[in-house]
C-alpha positions as CSV (number, residue, x, y, z in Angstrom):
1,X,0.0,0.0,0.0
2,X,1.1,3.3,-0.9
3,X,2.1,5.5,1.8
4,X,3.3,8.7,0.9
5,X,0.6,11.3,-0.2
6,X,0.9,15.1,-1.5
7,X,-2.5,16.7,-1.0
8,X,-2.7,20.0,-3.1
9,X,-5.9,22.4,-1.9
10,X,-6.3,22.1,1.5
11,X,-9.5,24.2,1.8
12,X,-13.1,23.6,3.1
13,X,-12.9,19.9,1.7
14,X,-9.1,19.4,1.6
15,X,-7.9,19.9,4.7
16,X,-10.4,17.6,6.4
17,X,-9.9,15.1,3.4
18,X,-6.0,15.5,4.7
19,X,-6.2,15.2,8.3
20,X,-8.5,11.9,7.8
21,X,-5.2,10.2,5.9
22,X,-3.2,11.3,8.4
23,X,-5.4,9.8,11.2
24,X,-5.0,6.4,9.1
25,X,-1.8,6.6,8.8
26,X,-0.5,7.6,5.8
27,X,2.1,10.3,5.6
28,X,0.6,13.0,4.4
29,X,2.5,16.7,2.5
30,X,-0.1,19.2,2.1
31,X,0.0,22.5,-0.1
32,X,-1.9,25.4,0.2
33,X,-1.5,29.1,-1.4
34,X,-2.1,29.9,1.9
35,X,0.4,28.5,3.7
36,X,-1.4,28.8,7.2
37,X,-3.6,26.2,5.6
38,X,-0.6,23.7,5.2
39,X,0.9,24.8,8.9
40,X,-2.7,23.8,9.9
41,X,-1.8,19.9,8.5
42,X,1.5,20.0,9.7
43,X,-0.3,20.6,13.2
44,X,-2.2,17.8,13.3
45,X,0.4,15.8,12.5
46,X,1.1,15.9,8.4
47,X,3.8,17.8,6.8
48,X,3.5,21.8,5.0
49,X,5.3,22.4,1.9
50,X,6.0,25.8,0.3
51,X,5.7,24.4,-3.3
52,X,3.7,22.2,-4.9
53,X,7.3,20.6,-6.5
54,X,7.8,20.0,-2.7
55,X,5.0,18.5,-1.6
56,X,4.9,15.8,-4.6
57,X,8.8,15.2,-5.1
58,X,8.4,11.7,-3.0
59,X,4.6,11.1,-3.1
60,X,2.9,7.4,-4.4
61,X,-0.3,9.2,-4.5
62,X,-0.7,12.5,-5.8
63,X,-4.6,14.3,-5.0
64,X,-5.9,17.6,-5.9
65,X,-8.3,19.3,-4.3
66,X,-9.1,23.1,-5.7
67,X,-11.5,24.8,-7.0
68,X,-12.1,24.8,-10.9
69,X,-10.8,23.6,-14.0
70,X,-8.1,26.4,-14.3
71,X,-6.8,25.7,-10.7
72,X,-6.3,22.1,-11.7
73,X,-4.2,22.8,-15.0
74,X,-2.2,26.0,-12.7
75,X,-1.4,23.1,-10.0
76,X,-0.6,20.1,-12.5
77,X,1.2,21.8,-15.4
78,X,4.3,24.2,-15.8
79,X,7.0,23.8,-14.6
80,X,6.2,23.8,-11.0
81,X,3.1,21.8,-11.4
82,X,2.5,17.9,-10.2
83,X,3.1,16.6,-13.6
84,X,7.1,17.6,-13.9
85,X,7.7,17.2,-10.1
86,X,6.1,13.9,-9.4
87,X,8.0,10.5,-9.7
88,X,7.6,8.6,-12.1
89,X,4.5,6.2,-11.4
90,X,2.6,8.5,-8.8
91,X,-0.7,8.0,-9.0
92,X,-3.2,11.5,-9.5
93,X,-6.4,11.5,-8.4
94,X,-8.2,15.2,-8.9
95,X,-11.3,15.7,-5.9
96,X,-11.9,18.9,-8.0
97,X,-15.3,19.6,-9.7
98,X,-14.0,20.3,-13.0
99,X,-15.1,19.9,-16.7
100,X,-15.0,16.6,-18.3
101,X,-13.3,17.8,-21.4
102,X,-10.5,19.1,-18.7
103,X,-10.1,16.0,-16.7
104,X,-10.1,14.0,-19.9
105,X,-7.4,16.2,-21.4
106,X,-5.6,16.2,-18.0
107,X,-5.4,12.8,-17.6
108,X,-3.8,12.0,-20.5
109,X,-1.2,14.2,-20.1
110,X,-0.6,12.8,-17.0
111,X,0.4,9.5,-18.4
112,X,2.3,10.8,-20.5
């Protein structure tokens, strides 16, 4: 079983989402653009990252947790994004309420 999760969006739905891995065990980075978000994690026992390339760098599982299509490309693309900071093999999974064209497009750049 994996253990090593990067939880991006730690907001209304993220940061409990976050906490409740923690509480299972799993070691758990969280980012947030507001870092007292990801201090709020590191409180209850997870670890805050100042960039997203941070907080995925040694993740098995990678989730995503913002707002809107837009916030999930700004967080998974570029060149700070998930996609060119993740190992190799990380597994994505987007919580976000997003377009179906997006997540779709997103996903297969993902494997690539």
């Amino acid at each position: 079983m994996s253990k090593n999760i990067a939880f991006i969006g730690l907001g209304i739905m993220g940061l409990p989402m976050a906490k409740n891995l923690v509480n299972a065990g799993f070691k758990v980075t969280g980012y947030n653009r507001s870092a007292a978000k990801a201090e709020e994690l590191a409180a209850a026992g997870g670890a805050a990252a100042k960039t997203i390339a941070e907080a995925v760098k040694d993740a098995d599982v990678v989730i995503t947790m913002v707002p809107d299509s837009p916030d999930v490309e700004a967080v998974v693309t570029g060149e700070d994004g998930v996609f060119a900071n993740a190992k190799s093999g990380a597994l994505w999974i987007d919580n976000s309420s997003i377009r179906p064209d997006v997540a779709v497009r997103l996903s297969d750049a993902a494997r690539e």
